[in-house]
SETOR-8847 format. One record per residue (C-alpha): z, y, x; residue in three letters. Coordinates in steps of 0.5 Angstrom, whole numbers, plus 500, padded with zeros to 3 digits. Example, Ala and Ser with C-alpha at 12.3 -4.5 7.8 and 13.67 -1.06 7.14 Angstrom:
2
FIZA  pz  py  px drenfi
FIZA 516 491 525    ALA
FIZA 514 498 527    SER
# end
This chain:
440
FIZA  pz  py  px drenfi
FIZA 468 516 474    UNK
FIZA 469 509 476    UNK
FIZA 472 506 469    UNK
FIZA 525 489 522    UNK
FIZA 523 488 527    UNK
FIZA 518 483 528    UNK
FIZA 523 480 534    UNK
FIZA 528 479 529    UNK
FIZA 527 473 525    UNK
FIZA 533 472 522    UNK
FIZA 533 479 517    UNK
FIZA 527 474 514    UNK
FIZA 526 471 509    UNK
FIZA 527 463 511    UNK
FIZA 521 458 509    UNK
FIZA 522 451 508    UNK
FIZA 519 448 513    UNK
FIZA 515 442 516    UNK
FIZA 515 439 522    UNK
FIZA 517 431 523    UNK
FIZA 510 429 521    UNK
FIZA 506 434 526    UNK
FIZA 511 432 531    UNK
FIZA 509 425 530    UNK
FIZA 502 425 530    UNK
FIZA 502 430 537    UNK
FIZA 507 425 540    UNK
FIZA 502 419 539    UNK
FIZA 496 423 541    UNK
FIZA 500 425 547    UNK
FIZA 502 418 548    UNK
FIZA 494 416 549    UNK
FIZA 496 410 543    UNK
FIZA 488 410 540    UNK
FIZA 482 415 538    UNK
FIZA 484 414 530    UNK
FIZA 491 418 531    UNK
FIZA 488 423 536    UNK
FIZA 482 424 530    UNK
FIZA 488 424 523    UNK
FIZA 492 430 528    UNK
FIZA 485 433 527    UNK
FIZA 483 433 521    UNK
FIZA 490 435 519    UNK
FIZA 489 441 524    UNK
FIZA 482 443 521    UNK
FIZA 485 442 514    UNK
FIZA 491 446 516    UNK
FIZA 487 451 518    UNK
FIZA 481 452 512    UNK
FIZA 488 452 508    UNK
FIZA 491 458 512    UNK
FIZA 485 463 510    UNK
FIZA 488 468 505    UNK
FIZA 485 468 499    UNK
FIZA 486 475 494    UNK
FIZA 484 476 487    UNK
FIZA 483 484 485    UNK
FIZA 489 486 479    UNK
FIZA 487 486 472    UNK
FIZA 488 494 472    UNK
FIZA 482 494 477    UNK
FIZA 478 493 472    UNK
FIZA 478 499 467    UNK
FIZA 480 497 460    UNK
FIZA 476 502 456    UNK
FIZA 471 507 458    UNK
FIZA 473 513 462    UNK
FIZA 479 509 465    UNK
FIZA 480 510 472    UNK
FIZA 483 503 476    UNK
FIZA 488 501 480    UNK
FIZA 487 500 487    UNK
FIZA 491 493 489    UNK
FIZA 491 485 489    UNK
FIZA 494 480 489    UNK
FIZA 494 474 494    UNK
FIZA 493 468 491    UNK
FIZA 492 462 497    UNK
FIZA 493 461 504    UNK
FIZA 498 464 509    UNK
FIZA 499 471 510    UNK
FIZA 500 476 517    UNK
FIZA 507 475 515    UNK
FIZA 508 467 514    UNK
FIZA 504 466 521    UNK
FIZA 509 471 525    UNK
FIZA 514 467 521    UNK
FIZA 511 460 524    UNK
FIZA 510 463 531    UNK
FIZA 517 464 531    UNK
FIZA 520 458 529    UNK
FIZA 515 455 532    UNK
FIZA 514 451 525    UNK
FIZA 509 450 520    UNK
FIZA 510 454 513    UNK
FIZA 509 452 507    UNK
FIZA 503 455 502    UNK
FIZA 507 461 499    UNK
FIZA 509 460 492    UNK
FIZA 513 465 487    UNK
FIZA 520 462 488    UNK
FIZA 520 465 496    UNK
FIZA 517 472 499    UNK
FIZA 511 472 504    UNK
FIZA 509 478 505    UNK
FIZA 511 484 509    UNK
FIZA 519 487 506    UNK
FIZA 522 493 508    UNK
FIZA 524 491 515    UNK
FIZA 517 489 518    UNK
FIZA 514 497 514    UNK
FIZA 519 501 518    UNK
FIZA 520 498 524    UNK
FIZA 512 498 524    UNK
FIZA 511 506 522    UNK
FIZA 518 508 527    UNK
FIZA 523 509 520    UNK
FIZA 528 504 521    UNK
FIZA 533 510 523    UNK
FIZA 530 515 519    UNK
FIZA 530 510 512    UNK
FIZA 537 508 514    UNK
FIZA 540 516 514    UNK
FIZA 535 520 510    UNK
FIZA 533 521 503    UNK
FIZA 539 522 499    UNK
FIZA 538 527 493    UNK
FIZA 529 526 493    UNK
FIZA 526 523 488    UNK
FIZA 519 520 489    UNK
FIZA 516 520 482    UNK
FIZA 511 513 481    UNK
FIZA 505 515 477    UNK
FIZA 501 510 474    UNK
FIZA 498 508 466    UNK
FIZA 501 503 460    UNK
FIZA 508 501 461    UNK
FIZA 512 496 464    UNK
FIZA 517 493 461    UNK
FIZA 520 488 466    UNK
FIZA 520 495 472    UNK
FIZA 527 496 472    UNK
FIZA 529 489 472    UNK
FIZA 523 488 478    UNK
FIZA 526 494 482    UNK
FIZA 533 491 481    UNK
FIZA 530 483 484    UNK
FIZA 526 486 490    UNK
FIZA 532 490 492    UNK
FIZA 538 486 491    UNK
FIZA 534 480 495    UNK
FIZA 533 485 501    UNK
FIZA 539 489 501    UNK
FIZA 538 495 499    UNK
FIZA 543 500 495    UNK
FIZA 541 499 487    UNK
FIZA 537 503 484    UNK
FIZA 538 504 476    UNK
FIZA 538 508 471    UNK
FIZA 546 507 470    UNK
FIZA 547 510 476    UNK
FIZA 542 516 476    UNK
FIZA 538 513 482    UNK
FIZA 531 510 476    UNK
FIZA 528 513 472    UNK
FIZA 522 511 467    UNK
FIZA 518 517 462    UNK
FIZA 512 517 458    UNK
FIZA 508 522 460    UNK
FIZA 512 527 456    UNK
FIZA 518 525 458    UNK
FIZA 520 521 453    UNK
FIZA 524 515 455    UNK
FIZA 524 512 449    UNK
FIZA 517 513 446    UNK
FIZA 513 509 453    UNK
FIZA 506 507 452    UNK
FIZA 504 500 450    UNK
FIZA 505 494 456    UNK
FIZA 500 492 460    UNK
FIZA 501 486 464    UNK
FIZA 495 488 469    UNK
FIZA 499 495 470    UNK
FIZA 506 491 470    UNK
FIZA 503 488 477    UNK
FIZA 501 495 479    UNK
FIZA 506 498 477    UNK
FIZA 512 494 481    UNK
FIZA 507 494 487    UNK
FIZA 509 501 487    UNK
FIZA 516 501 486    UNK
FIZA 517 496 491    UNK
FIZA 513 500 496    UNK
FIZA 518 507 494    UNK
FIZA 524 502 496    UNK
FIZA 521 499 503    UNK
FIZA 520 506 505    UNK
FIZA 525 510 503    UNK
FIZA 531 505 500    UNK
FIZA 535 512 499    UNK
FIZA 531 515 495    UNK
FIZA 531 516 486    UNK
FIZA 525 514 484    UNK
FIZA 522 517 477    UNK
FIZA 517 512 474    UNK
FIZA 512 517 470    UNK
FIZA 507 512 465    UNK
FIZA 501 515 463    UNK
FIZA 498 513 455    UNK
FIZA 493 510 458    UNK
FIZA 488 510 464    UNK
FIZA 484 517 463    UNK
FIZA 484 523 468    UNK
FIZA 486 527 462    UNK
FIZA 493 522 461    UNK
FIZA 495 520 469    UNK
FIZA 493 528 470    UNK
FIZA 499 530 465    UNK
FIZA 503 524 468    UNK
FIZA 503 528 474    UNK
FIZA 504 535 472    UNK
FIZA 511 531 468    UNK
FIZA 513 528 475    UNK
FIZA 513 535 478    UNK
FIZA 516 538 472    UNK
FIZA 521 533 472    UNK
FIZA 523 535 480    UNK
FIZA 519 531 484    UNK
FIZA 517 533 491    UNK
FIZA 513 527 493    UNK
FIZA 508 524 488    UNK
FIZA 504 517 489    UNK
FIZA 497 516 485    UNK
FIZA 494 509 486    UNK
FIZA 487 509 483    UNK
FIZA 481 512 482    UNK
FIZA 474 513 480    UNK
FIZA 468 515 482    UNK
FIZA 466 522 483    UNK
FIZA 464 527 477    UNK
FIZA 462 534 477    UNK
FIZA 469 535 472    UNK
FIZA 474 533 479    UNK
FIZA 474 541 481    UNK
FIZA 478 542 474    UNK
FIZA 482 536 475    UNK
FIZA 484 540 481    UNK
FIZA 487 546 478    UNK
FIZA 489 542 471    UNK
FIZA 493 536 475    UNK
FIZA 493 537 483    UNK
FIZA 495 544 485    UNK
FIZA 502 543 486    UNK
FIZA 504 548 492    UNK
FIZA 511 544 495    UNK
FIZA 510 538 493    UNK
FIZA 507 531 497    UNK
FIZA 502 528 493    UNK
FIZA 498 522 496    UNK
FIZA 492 518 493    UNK
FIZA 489 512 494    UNK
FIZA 483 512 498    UNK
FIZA 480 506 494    UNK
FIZA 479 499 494    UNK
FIZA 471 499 494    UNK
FIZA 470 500 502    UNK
FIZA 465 506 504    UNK
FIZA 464 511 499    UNK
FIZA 468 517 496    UNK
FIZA 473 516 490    UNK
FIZA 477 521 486    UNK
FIZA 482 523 486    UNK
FIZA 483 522 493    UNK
FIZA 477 528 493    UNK
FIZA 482 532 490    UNK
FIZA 483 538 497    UNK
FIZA 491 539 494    UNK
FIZA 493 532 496    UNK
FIZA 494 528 502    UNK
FIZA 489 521 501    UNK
FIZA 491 515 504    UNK
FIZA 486 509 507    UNK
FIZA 488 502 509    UNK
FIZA 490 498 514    UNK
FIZA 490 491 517    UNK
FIZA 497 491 521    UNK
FIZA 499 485 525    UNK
FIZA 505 484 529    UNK
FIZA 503 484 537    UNK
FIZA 506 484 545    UNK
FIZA 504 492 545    UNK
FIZA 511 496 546    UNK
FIZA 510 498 538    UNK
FIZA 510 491 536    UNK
FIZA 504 493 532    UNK
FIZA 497 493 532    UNK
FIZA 492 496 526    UNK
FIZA 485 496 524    UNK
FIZA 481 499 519    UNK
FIZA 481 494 513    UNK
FIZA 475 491 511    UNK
FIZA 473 484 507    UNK
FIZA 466 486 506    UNK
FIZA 460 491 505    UNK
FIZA 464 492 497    UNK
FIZA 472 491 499    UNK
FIZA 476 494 504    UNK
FIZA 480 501 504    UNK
FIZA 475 507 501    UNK
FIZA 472 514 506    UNK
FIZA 467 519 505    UNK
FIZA 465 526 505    UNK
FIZA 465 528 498    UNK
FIZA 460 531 492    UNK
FIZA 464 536 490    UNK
FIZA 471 538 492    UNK
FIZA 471 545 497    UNK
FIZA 473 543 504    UNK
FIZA 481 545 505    UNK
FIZA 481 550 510    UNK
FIZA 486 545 515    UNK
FIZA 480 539 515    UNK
FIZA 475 542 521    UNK
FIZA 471 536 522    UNK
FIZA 464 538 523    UNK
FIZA 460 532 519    UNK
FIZA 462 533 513    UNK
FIZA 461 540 510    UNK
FIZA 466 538 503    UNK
FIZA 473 534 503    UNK
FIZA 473 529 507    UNK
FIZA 477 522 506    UNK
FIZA 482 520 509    UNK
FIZA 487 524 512    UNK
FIZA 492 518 513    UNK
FIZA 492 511 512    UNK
FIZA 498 505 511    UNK
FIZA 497 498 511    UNK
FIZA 492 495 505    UNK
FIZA 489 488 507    UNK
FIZA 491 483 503    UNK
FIZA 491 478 508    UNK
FIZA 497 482 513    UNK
FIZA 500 483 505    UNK
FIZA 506 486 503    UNK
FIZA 513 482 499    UNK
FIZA 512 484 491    UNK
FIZA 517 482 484    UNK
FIZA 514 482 479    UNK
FIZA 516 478 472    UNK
FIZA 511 481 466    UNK
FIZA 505 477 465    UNK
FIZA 506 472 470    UNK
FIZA 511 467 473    UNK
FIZA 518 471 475    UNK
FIZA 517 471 482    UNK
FIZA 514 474 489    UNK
FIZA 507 476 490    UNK
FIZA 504 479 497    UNK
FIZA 499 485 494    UNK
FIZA 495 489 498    UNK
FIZA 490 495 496    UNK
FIZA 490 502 497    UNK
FIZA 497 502 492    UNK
FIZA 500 499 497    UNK
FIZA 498 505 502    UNK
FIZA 500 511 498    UNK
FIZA 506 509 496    UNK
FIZA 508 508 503    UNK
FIZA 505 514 505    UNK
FIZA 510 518 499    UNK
FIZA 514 516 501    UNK
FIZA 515 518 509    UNK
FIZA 513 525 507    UNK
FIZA 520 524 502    UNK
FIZA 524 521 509    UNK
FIZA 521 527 512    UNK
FIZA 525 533 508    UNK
FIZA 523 537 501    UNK
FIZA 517 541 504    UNK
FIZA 516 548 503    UNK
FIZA 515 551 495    UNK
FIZA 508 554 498    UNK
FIZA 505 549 502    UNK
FIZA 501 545 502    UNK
FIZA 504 537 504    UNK
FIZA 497 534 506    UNK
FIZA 496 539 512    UNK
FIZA 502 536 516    UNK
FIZA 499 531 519    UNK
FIZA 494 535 520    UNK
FIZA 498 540 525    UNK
FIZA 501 533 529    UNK
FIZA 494 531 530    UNK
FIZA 493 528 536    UNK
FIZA 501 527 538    UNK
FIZA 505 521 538    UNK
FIZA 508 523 531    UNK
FIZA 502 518 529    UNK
FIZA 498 512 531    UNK
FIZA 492 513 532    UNK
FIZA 487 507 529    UNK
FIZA 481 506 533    UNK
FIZA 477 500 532    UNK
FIZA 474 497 525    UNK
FIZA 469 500 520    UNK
FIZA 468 499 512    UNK
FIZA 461 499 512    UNK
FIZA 455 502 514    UNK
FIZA 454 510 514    UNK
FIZA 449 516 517    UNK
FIZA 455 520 521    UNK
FIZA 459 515 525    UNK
FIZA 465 517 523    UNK
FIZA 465 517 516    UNK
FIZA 466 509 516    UNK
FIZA 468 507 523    UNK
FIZA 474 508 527    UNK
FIZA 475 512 533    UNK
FIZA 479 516 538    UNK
FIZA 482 522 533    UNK
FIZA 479 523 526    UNK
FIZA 476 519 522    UNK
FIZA 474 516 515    UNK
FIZA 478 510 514    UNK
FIZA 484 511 517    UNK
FIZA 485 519 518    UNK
FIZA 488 521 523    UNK
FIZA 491 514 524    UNK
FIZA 498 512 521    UNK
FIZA 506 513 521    UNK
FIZA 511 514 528    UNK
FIZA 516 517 525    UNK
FIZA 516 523 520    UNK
FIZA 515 528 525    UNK
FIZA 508 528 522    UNK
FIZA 510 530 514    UNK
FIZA 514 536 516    UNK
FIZA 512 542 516    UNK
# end
């Protein structure tokens, strides 16, 4: 293995703004007072618009510690002006300033249920669910994070005081946790964030692996099942092998519990465990604000030939009997998708390993604990079911939003990698309206 709504600005965070300058430098321009004006306003422009290019590094977890760990699928932003600092401005019509740790500037819990349709649903449902939270090492600082994230936009606490948070080991001590990792840590409080935006009334169970082997994150998620979860989130992967079959029957054949993985971060290409044909895969998308009546529009995230949201038919796991695409004679990925592009990012706190602060990450991990998480607001599935044949059963009908343009590279079946009407790769059958798609 490869070791609110977007017509609602004032539920956002506010920006320090800058705007006497601009204004002085348009008023000379307009004023016709000399071409040496006229060229400083733009130069300031072009400068303005080469510093509003979003630039991202991939979290240290991306990169296996040792060999035969599998990586994380996130990153995290590291310049330029996000999805969400641009709307911002829009709105205000101001300028933002460059993000910095001390204020959000990614996508928080309104912007993610007005753009999935869960604004209704995360305000009534999800008492008495817990979405478990598997991920490797431990975060030391992720009750604390969680507490920073949620107080900020107001949501209801979340502590293992009041019952609603939980952290375990892999064998469900809360005393005796794997050794820290700050690369982990980021990952981790990633996940967490994501759980709260989406189903803010929901407990969450973190279950931290010994390390970031199959075998150890395997046993994470059995514990997480054991512990009672019904909705279990995987960020990471690898490539495939011919063990994965016995993965899925050591680790993944849960009947009566949503468990969602990470397509990947490595653009077109078949991972593992989102091969695994007991789980729901999630891809990634670019989602962006718009005039349409959503309010929203998504594409599939590509940044180049080797990142973007991952795809493909694979190797080795058997075709589940609800998959009838005809190109693909084995699991195909994706089955669904969320938003992933660094660039249209989402708000995280992290504290471990880094400044104490707010961070935008995008990746895959942003995706599937979002997708975890509707499945929760949608209700406890049946015990003998399979949770990632829902969508397939809404395919086609208002229940999702069907993502059809954008591709994460090249492939000889057109829609193992590009965006279309109906089913495809990248995106599955397309996105969240609603939880009417994750019931059974």
């Amino acid at each position: 293995m490869r070791t609110q709504s977007p017509t609602t600005p004032s539920s956002r965070a506010r920006w320090t703004r800058i705007g006497s300058a601009v204004a002085a430098t348009t008023a000379l321009v307009f004023a016709g007072l000399g071409t040496a004006a006229a060229q400083a306003s733009a130069t300031t422009e072009a400068t303005a618009t080469t510093a509003s290019k979003v630039t991202w590094a991939a979290t240290p977890c991306a990169t296996p510690k040792k060999k035969g760990e599998l990586a994380c699928n996130s990153l995290r932003v590291t310049g330029g002006l996000t999805a969400f600092q641009k709307q911002e401005a829009k709105e205000d019509g101001v300028t933002p300033k460059a993000a910095d740790a001390s204020t959000p500037s990614g996508y928080g819990p309104s912007d993610l249920q007005s753009a999935y349709g869960l604004t209704s649903a995360a305000a009534s449902n999800g008492s008495g669910r817990t979405i478990a939270i598997v991920d490797a090492y431990d975060d030391p600082n992720a009750e604390a994070d969680l507490a920073k994230y949620r107080s900020y936009y107001g949501l209801s606490t979340c502590t293992t005081a009041n019952g609603c948070f939980k952290k375990v080991s892999q064998t469900g001590s809360t005393t005796s946790l794997p050794a820290a990792d700050s690369g982990w840590a980021e990952e981790i409080s990633l996940d967490l964030d994501m759980a709260s935006a989406t189903c803010p009334n929901c407990s969450i169970t973190l279950v931290e692996a010994t390390s970031a082997t199959m075998a150890n994150l395997g046993t994470a998620v059995n514990e997480a099942v054991k512990l009672g979860a019904k909705f279990v989130s995987n960020s990471y992967g690898g490539s495939e092998s011919s063990s994965d079959t016995s993965y899925d029957s050591s680790y993944f054949n849960h009947p009566g519990v949503a468990i969602t993985v990470s397509a990947g971060d490595s653009a077109y290409g078949a991972e593992y465990p989102a091969a695994s044909k007991y789980v729901t895969s999630v891809g990634g998308t670019k989602l962006s604000t718009s005039s349409t009546s959503r309010g929203w529009t998504e594409s599939v995230w590509k940044t180049s030939a080797t990142e973007g949201t991952g795809s493909g038919c694979s190797k080795y796991d058997a075709k589940p009997s609800w998959q009838t695409d005809t190109g693909c004679t084995k699991r195909m990925i994706s089955d669904v998708s969320a938003v992933a592009d660094p660039a249209t990012g989402v708000s995280v706190y992290d504290s471990y390993g880094v400044t104490a602060g707010w961070y935008t990450f995008g990746g895959t991990s942003a995706s599937s604990p979002i997708i975890a998480s509707v499945y929760a607001l949608a209700g406890t599935p049946s015990s003998s079911s399979y949770p990632a044949q829902f969508p397939y059963k809404a395919a086609g009908t208002s229940a999702l939003n069907d993502v059809t343009s954008g591709n994460n590279g090249n492939c000889s079946t057109s829609y193992f990698c590009t965006a279309t009407s109906g089913y495809d790769g990248p995106t599955g059958w397309g996105t969240p309206e609603g939880t009417g798609a994750f019931t059974g």
